[in-house]
N, C-alpha and C positions, 0 to 999 in steps of 0.2 A: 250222595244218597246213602252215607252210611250216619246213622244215628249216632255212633258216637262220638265222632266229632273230634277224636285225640292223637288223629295221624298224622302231627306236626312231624317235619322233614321226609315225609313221602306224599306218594300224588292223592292222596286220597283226601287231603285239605281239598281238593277242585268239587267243581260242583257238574257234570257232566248232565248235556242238554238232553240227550237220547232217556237219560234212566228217570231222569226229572220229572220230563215231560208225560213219560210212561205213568209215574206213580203221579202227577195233577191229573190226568185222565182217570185213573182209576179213583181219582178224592174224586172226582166229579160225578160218575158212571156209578159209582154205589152209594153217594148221599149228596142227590140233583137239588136238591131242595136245603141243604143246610149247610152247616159249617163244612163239610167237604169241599163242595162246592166251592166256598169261598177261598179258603186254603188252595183250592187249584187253578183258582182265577188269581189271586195271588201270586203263585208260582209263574202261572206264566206271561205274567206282568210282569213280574222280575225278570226273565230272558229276556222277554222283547226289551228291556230298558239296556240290557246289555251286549244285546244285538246292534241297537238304535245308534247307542252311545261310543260303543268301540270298535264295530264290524262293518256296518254299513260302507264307511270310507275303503275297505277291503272289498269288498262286491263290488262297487264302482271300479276300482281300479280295474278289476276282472273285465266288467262291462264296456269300458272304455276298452279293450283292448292294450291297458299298461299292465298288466301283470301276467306272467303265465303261471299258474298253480299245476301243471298238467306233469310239472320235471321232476328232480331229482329230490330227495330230503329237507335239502334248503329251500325248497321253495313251499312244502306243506305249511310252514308258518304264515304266507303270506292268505291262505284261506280264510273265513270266515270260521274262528273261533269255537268250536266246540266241546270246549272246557271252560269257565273262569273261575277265581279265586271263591268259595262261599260264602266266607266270612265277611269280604268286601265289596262284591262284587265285579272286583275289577281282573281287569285280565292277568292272566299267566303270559311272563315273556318266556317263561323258560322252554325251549324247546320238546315240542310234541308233535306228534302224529295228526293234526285236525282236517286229513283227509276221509271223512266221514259226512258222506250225503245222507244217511240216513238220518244222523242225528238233527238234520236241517228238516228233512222231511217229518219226522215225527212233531217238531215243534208246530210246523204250518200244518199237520193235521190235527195235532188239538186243539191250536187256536183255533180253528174253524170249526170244528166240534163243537165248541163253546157258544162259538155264535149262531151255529144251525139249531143249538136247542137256545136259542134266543137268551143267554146266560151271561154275552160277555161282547155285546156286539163288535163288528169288525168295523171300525172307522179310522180317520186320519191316517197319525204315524203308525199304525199296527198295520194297516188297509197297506200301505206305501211298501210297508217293508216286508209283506209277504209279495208284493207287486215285486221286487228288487230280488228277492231269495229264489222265484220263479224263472226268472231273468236268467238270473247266476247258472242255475242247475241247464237251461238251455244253452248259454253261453258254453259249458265244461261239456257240454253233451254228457249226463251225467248217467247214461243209458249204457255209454261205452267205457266209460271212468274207471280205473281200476282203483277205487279205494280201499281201505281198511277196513268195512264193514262192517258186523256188529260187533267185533269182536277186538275190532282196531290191530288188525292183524293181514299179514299176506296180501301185498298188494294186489289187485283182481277184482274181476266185476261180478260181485255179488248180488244175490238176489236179496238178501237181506238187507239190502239197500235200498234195491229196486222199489220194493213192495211199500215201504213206506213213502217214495216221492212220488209212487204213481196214486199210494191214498191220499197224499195230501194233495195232490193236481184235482182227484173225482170229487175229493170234498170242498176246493175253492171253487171250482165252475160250478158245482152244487148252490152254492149259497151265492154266488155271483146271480144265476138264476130266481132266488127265493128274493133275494135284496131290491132286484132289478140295479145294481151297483155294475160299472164299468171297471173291468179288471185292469189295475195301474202297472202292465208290461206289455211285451208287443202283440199285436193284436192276435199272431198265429202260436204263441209260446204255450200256451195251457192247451193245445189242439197236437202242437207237437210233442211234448212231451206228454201228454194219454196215450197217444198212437206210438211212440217210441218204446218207451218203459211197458208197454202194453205187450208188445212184438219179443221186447228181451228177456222179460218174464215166458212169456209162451217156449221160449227156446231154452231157456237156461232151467224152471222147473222139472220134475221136483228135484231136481242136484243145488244145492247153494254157488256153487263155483263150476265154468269148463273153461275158462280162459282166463288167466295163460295154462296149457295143460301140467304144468307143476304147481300149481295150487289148486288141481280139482278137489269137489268136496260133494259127496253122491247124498250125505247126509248131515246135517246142520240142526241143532234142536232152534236156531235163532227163524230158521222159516215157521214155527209156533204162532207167531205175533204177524204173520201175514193172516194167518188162520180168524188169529184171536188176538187184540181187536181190532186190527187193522181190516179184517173183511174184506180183502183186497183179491182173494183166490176163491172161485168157487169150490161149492163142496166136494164132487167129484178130483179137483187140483187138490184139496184138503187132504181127501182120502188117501192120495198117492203121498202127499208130504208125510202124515202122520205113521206110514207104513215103513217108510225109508227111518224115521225116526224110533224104528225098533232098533236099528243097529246102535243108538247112543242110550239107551236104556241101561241106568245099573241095578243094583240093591238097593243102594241108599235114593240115590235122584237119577238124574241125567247129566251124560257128558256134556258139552259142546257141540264139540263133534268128536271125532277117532282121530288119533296121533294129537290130539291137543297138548301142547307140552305145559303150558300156566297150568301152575298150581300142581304139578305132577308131583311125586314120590318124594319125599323130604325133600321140597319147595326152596326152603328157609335157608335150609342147608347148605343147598345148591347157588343161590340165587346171588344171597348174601343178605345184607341190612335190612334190604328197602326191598320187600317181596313185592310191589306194585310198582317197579319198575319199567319204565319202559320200552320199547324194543324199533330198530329198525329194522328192514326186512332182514339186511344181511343179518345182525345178530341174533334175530327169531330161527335161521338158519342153528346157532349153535344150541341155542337156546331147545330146540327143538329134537338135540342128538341126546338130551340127557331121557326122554321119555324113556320109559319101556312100556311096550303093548301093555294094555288091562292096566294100566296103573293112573290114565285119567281122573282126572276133578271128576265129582259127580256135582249137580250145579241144581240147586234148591227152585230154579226162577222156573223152569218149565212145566213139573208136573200138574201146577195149580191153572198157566193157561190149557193145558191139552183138558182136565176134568172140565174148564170154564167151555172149551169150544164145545166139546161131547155134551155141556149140558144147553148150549144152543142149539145143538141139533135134535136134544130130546124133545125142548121147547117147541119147535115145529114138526117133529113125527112123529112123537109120545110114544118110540117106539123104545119098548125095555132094556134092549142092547146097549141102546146112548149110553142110559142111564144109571145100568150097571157099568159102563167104562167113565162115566160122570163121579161114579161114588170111588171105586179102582183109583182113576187119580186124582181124588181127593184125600182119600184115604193116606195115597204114600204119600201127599204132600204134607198132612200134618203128620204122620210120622217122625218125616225128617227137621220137626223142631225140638230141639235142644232139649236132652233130660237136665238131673242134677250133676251127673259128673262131669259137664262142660263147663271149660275155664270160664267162659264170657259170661256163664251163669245159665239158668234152666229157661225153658218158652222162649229160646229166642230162634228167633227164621236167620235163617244161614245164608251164605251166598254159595257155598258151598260146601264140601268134606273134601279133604284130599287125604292121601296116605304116608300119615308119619308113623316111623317103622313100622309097625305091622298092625297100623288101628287107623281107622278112619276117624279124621276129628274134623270139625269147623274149622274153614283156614279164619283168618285174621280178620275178613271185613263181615265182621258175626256182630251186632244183629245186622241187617241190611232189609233199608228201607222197601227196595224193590222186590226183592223176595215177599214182606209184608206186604204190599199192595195186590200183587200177583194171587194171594192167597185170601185178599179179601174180597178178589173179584171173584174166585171160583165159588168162596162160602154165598156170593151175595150170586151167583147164577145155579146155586144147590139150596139155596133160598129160594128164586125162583121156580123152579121145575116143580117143587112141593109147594108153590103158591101160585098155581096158573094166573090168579087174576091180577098178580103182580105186574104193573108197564115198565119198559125200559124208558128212559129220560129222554133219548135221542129222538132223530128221525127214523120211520121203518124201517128195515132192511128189506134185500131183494128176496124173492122164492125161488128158492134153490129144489132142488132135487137131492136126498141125504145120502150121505156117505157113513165110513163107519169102517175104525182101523182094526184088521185081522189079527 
């Protein structure tokens, strides 16, 4: 998901399903009717082909009860893939972290987005392999799973997980319903995992992390996207997330979270060659002694979902407060793109700034696609609020009762 494409011998040659998926959603959800659209039906054609092609035979094995993916380092490769090569398509053998339910969850909740706004129907092999990825996630009990999260960090059972396998479970029985289609996994699996993921969300909100209690995490900017667009949290649960989310607020954007050591205080420096390096839990441990407080990444991706969620709340209670925190974070999200005296060049959305010696710059994955998507939904939901008669492409959403962060 980074535009430019020249991070031969580090990880950023991969093409990550989570950030992907995010920005095909967002081509879809702001131009339902054109080349967006296409571009994001496209995209996630290309996952599913690389799902189909080299992951599948990994879920089965899971399903069949020949694998366990639930152990030690060595056996996170043995998971269904959530990185592969972009240029080729094809997989990455080199060892990674693809203990990430989320990043499975978001792919089955666009796909089916696509097909509820009747853009991209779910049939055959797609039908099959969301039937199989369902499976999977009941198989690992993926409610009690202590994955990597959004963040592909800290082993622990995140809500930032949670939120997207539980949208993508509401959005396949959705359309399982509309289609009159028989869902192809076992007959109680999309019932227990609503009811599951339902229950571990209630208890684990609004904190991102309580287990194991050395990875708690009280505040997370990655529960944003349960908000926005995931729609997965009522407004009321919004409200309390978006409040917690004052502790990661900087100048420039938003942290992560607190104690985040990526991308901390001369990064490069520290790090060494390959600033996207990857980490096992133990070395996130060392990795994690170099921070110093207040010296956090400020992270480009949030400010433009929280202006986007404020401005679906102004949308249904035209109430001026949204909409003054609608313009508030919109505002700092264009801010935060790139003047003249940035190396990567001027206009361009960041993935972040960190602090190299005593200046906050863009780190290295400057422009970044995701960042750009994120800010096209906010401008295209502040296009809305000033053009009531404007429709969203999707299906309704539910009626809430508005919230509205302090």
């Amino acid at each position: 998901a980074n535009s430019k494409g020249d991070h031969t011998g580090s990880s950023m040659f991969g093409s990550w399903l989570r950030d992907n998926c995010i920005i095909a959603y967002g081509l879809f959800f702001t131009d339902p009717d054109g080349q967006g659209c296409e571009d994001s039906k496209a995209c996630i054609n290309s996952i599913a082909t690389f799902l189909l092609t080299h992951e599948a035979h990994r879920i089965e094995l899971v399903l069949g009860g020949h694998k366990d993916v639930k152990g030690p380092p060595d056996t996170w490769m043995d998971r269904p893939h959530i990185r592969f090569i972009g240029e080729t398509g094809l997989e990455d053998t080199k060892w990674y972290n693809h203990k990430q339910n989320d990043a499975l969850g978001y792919f089955m909740w666009c796909r089916c987005q696509l097909a509820l706004a009747d853009k991209m129907p779910l049939t055959g092999d797609h039908l099959k392999l969301l039937g199989q990825l369902f499976d999977y996630l009941r198989v690992i009990e993926c409610w009690d799973d202590y994955d990597a999260g959004h963040w592909e960090e800290h082993s622990a059972q995140h809500a930032s997980s949670l939120g997207p396998c539980l949208a993508a479970t509401k959005a396949f029985k959705e359309l399982m319903k509309k289609t009159g289609l028989m869902a192809p996994c076992k007959t109680d699996t999309l019932d227990i995992l609503d009811l599951k993921l339902s229950l571990c969300l209630k208890e684990i909100l609004p904190n991102e992390v309580i287990r194991p209690a050395e990875n708690a995490k009280d505040a997370d900017s990655a529960l944003i996207f349960l908000c926005y667009p995931l729609d997965v949290v009522d407004d009321d649960m919004a409200a309390k997330i978006l409040e917690r989310l004052q502790k990661c607020m900087g100048h420039v954007a938003m942290a992560r979270y607190r104690k985040d050591s990526y991308w901390c205080k001369d990064y490069k420096e520290k790090i060494g060659d390959d600033p996207t390096k990857h980490f096992t839990d133990e070395e996130l441990k060392a990795r994690d002694a170099l921070l110093v407080p207040g010296e956090e990444a400020q992270w480009c991706l949030f400010d433009p979902m929280v202006s986007a969620y404020y401005g679906k709340l102004y949308q249904k209670s035209k109430k001026p407060e949204h909409l003054k925190l609608q313009q508030l974070f919109l505002s700092r999200a264009l801010a935060a793109i790139t003047g003249d005296d940035c190396e990567f060049g001027a206009w361009m959305c960041c993935e972040a700034y960190y602090l190299h010696g005593d200046k906050w710059e863009p780190n290295d994955n400057t422009p970044l696609v995701w960042t750009q998507i994120d800010l096209k939904m906010a401008l295209y939901e502040m296009e809305k609020s000033l053009s009531p008669t404007r429709k969203r492409p999707s299906a309704g959403g539910k009626k809430r009762p508005a919230g509205a962060m302090s």
